[in-house]
ZADO-145970 format. One record per atom (N, C-alpha, C, O, CB): residue in one letter; z negated, x, y. Coordinates in nm, 3 decimals, decimal comma. Atoms other than C-alpha are relative to their C-alpha. Last residue first. Glycine has a CB too. Example, Ala and Ser with C-alpha at 12.3 -4.5 7.8 and 13.67 -1.06 7.14 Angstrom:
BEGIN
s|0,006|-0,082|-0,119
s|-0,714|1,367|-0,106
s|-0,073|-0,077|0,109
s|-0,090|-0,026|0,220
s|0,142|0,041|0,046
a|0,000|0,089|-0,119
a|-0,780|1,230|-0,450
a|0,000|0,090|0,120
a|-0,066|0,194|0,118
a|-0,125|-0,099|0,003
***
This chain:
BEGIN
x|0,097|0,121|0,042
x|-0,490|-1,176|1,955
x|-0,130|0,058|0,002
x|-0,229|-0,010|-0,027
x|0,029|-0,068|-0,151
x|0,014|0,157|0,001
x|-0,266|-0,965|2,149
x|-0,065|-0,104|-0,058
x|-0,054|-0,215|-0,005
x|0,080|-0,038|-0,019
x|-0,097|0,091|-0,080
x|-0,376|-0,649|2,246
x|-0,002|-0,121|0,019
x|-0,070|-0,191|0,094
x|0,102|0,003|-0,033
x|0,073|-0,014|-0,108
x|-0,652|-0,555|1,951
x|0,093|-0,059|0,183
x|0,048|-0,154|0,248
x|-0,039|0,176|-0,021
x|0,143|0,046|0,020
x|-0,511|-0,669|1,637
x|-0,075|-0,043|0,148
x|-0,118|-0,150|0,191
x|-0,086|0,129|-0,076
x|0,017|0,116|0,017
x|-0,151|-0,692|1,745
x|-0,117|-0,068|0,008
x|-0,146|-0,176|0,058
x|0,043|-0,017|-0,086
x|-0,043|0,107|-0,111
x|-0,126|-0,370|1,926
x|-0,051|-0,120|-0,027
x|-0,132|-0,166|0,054
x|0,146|-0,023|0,015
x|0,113|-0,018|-0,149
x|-0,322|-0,218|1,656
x|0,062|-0,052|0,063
x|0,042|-0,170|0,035
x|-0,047|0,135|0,079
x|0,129|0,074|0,027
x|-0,090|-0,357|1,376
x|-0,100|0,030|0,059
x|-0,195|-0,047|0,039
x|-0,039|0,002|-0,111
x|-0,007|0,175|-0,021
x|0,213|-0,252|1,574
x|-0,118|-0,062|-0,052
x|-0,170|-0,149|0,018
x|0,127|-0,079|-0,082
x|0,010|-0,013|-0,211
x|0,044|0,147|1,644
x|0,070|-0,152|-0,025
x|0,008|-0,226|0,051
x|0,142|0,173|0,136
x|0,139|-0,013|-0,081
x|-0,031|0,136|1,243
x|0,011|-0,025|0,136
x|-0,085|-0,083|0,188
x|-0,063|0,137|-0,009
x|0,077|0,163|0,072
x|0,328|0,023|1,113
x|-0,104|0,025|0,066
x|-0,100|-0,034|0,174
x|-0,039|-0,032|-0,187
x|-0,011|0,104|-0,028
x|0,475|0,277|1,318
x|-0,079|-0,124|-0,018
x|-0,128|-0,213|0,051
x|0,079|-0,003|-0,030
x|0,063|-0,010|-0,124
x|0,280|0,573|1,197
x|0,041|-0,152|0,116
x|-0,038|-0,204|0,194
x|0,059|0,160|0,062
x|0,147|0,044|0,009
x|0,347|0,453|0,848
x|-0,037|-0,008|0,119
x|-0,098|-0,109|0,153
x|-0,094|0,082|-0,071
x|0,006|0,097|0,057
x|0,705|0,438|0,886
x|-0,164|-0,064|0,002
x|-0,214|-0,175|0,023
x|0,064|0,035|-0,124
x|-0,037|0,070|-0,111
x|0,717|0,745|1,057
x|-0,023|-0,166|-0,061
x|-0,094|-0,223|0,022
x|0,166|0,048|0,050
x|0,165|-0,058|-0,116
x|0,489|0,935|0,772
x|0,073|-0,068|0,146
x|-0,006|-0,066|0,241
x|-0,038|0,260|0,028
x|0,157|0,030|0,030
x|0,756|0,772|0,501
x|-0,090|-0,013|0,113
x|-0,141|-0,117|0,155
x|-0,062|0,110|-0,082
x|0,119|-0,105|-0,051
x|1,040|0,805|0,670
x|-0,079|-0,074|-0,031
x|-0,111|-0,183|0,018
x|-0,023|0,056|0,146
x|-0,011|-0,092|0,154
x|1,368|0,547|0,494
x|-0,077|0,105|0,048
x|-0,014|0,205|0,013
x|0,168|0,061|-0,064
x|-0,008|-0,153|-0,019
x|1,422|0,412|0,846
x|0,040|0,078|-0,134
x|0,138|0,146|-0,162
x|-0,145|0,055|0,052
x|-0,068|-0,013|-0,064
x|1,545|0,051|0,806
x|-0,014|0,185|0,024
x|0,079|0,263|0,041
x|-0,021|-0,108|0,097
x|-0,105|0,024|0,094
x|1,361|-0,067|0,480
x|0,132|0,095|0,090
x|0,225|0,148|0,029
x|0,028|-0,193|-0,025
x|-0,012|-0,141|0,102
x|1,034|0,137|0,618
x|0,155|0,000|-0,062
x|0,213|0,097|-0,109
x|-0,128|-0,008|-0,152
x|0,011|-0,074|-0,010
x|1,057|-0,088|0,911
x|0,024|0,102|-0,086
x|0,096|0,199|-0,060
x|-0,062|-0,016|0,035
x|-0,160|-0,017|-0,107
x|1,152|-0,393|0,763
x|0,005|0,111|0,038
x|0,109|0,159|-0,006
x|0,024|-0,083|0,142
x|-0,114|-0,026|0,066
x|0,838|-0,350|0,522
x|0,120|0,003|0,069
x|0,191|0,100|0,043
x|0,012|-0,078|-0,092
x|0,003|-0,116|0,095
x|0,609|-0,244|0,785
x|0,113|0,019|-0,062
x|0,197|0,107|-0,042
x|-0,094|-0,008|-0,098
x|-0,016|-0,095|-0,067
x|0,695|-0,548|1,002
x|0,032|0,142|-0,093
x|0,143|0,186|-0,124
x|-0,115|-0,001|0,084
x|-0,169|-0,017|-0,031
x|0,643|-0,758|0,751
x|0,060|0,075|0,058
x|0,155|0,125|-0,002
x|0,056|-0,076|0,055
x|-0,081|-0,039|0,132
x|0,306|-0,601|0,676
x|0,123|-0,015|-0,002
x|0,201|0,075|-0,033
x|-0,032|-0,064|-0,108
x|-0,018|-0,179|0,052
x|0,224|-0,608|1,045
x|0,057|0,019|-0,121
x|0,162|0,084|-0,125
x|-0,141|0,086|-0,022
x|-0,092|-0,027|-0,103
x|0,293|-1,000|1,111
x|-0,010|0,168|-0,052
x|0,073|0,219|-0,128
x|-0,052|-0,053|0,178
x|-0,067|0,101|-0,018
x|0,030|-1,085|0,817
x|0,156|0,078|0,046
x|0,234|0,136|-0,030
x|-0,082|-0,102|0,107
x|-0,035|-0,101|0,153
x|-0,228|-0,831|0,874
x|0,193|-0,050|-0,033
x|0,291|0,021|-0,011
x|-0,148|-0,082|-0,192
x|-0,036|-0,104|-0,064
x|-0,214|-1,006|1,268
x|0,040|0,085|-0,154
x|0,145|0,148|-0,169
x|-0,126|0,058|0,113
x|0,026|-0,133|0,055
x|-0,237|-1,311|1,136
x|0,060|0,081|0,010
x|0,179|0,080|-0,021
x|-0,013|0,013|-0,096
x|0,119|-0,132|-0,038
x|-0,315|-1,578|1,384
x|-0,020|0,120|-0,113
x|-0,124|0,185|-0,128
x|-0,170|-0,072|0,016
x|-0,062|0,013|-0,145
x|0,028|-1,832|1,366
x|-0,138|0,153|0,026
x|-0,117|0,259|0,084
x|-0,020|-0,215|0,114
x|-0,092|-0,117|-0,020
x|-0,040|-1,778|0,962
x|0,025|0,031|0,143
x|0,074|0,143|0,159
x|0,133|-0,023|-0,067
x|-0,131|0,035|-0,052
x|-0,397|-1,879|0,945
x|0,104|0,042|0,007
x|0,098|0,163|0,027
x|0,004|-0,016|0,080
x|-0,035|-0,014|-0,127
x|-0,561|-1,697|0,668
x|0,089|-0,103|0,096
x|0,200|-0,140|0,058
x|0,056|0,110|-0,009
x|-0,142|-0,080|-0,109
x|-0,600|-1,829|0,381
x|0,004|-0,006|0,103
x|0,008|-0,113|0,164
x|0,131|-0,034|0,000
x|-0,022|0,091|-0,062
x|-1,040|-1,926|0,248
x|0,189|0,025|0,057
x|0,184|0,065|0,174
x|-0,129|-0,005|0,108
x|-0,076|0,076|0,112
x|-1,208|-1,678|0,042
x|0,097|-0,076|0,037
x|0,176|-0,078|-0,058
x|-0,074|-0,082|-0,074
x|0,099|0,134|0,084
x|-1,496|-1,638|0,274
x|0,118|-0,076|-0,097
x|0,121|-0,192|-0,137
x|-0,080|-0,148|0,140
x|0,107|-0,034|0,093
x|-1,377|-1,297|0,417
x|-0,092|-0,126|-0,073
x|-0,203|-0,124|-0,125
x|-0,094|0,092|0,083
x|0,080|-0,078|-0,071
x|-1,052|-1,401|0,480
x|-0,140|0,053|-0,072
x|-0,162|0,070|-0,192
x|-0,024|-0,076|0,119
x|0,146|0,058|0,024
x|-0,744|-1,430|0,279
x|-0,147|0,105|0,091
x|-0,169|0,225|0,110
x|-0,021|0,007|-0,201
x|0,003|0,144|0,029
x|-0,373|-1,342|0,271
x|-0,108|-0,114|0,058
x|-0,093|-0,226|0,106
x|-0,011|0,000|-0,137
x|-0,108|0,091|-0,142
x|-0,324|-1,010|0,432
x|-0,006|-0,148|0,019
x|0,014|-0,216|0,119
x|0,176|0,011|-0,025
x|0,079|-0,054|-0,155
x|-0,686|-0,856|0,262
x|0,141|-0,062|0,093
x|0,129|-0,101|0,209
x|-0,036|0,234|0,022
x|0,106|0,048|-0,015
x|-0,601|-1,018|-0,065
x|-0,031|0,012|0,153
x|-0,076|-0,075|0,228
x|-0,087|0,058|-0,091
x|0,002|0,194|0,032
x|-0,282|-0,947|-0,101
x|-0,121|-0,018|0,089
x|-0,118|-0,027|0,211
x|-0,039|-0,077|-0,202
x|-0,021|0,059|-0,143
x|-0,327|-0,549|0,015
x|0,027|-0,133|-0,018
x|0,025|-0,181|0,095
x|0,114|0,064|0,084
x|0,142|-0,035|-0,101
x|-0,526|-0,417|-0,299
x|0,021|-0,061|0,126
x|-0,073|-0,101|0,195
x|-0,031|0,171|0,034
x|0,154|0,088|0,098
x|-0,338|-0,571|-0,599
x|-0,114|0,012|0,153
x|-0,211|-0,054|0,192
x|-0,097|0,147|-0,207
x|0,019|0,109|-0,057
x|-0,042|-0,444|-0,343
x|-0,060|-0,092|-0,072
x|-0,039|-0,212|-0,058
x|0,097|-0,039|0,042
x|0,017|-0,033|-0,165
x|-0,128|-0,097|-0,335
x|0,009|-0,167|0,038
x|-0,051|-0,221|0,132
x|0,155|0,121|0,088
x|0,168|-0,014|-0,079
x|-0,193|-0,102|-0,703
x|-0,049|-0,033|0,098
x|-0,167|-0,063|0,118
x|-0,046|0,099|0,027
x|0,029|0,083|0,131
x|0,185|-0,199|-0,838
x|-0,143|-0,070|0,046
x|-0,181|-0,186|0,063
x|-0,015|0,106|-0,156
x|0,008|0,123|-0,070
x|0,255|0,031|-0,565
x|-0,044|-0,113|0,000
x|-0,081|-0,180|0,097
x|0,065|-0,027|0,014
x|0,100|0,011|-0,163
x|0,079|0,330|-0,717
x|0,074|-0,123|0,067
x|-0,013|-0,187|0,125
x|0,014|0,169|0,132
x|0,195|-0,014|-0,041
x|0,140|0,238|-1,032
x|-0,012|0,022|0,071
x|-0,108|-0,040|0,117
x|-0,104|0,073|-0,038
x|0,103|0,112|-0,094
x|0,510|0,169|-1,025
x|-0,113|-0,032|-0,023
x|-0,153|-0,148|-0,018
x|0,034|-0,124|0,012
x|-0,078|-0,031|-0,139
x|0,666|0,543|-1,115
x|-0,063|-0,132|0,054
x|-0,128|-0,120|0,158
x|0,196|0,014|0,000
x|0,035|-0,085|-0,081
x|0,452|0,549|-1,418
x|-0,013|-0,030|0,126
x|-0,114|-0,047|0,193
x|0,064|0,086|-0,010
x|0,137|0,095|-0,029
x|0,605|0,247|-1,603
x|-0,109|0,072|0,085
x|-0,193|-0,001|0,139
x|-0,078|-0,042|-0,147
x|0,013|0,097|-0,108
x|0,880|0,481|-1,598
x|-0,059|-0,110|0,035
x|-0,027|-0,173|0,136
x|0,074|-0,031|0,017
x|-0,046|-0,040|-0,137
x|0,719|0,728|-1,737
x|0,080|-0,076|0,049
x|0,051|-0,077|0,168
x|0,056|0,115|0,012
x|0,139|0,024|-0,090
x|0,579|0,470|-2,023
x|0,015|0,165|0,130
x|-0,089|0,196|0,188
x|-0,193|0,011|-0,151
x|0,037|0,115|-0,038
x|0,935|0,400|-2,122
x|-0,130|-0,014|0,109
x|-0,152|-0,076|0,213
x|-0,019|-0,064|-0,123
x|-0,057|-0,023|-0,112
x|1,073|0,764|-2,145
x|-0,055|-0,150|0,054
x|-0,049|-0,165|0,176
x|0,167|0,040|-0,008
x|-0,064|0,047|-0,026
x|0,768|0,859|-2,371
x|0,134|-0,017|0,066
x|0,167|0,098|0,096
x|-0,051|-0,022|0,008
x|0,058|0,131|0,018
x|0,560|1,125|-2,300
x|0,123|-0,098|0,025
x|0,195|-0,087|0,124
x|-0,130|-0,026|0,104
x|-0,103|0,064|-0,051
x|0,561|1,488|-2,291
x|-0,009|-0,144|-0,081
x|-0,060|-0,167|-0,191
x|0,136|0,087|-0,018
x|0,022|0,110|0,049
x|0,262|1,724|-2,226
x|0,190|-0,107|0,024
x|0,267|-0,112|0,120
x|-0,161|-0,057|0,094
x|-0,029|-0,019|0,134
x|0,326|2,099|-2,182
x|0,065|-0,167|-0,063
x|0,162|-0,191|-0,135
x|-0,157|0,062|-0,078
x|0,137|0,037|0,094
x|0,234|2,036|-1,764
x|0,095|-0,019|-0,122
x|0,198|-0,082|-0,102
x|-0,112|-0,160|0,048
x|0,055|-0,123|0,018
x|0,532|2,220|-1,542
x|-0,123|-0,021|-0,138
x|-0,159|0,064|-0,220
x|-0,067|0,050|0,161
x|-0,071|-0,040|0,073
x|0,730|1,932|-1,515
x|-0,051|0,094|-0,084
x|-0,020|0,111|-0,202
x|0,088|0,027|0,053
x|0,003|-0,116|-0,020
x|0,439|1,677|-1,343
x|0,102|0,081|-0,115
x|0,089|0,035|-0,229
x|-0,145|0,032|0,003
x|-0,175|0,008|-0,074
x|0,513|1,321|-1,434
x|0,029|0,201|0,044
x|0,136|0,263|0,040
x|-0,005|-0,146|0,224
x|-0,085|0,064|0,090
x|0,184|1,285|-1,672
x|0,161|0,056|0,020
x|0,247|0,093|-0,060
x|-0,016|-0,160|0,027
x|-0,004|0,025|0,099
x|-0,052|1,437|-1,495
x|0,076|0,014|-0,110
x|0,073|0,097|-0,201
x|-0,014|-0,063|0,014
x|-0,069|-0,158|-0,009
x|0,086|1,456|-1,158
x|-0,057|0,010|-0,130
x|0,048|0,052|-0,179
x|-0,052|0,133|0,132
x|-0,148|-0,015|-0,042
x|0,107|1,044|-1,157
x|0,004|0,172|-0,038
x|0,105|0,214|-0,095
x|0,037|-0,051|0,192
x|-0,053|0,054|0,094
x|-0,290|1,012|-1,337
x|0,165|-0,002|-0,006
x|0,223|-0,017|-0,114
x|-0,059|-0,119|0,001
x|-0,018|-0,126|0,155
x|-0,396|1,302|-1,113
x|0,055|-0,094|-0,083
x|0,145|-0,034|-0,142
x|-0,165|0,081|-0,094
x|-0,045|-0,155|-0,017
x|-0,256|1,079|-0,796
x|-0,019|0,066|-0,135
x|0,074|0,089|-0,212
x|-0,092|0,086|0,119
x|-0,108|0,018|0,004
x|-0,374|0,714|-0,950
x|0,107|0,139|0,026
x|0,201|0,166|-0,049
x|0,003|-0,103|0,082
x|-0,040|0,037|0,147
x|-0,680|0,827|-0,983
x|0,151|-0,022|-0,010
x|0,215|0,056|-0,080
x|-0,077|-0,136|-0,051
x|0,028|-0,123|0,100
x|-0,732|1,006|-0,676
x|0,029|-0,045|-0,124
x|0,079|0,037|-0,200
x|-0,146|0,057|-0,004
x|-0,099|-0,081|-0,038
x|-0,621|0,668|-0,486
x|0,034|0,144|-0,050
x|0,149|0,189|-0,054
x|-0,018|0,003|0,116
x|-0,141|0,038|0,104
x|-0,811|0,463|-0,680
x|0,121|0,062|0,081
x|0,239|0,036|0,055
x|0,035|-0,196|-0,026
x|0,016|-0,011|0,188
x|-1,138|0,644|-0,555
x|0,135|-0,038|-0,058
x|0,190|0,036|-0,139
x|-0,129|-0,127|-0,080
x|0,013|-0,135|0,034
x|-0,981|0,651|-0,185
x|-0,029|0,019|-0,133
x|0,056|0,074|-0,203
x|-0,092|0,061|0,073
x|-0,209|-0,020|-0,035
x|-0,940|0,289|-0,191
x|-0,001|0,128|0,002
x|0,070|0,149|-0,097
x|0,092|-0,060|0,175
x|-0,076|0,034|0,061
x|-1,288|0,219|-0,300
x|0,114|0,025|0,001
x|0,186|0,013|-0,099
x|-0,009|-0,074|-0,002
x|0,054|-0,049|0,110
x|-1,473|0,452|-0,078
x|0,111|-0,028|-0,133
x|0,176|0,059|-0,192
x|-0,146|-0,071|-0,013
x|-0,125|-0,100|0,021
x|-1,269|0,274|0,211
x|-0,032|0,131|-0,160
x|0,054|0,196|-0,219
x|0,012|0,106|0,191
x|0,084|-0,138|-0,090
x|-1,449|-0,031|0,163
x|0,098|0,103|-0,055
x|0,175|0,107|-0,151
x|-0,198|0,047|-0,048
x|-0,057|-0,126|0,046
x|-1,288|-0,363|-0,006
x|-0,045|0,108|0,098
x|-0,036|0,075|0,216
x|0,157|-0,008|-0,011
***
């Protein structure tokens, strides 16, 4: 996965959310498929992060005692469950999954 890719479905997913969900745009839709809306970008986020916490680059699962993706994602989620800050949440998660990467293993 390259960052090209994740940026492309990241614009999509954005105009496809302001789009649709936006108040100001004429268009009105459903109440079913707006809230089928609201979990596309996560829906997405973790089609895209499995793979890369789970598995290496030859297909193969990660050890668990050596994964640093692994240990960070939990992290993350506890984190985000306990603050409720987005942009702290994130900044956290990043400075433990560098520690981990580079630090300790």
């Amino acid at each position: 996965m390259n960052w090209v890719t994740i940026f492309g479905l990241a614009i999509i997913i954005f105009f496809n959310r302001y789009f649709f969900l936006e108040p100001t745009i004429a268009i009105k839709i459903p109440s079913f498929l707006e809230r089928m809306l609201k979990y596309a970008a996560p829906s997405l986020l973790t089609a895209i992060c499995i793979p890369i916490i789970f598995f290496d680059d030859q297909h193969i699962l990660k050890e668990i005692s050596l994964n640093s993706y692994l240990y960070a994602a939990i992290f993350s989620i506890v984190i985000s469950l306990i603050i409720r800050h987005i942009l702290l949440s994130l900044v956290l998660s990043s400075i433990f999954f560098y520690c981990l990467n580079y630090v300790i293993f």
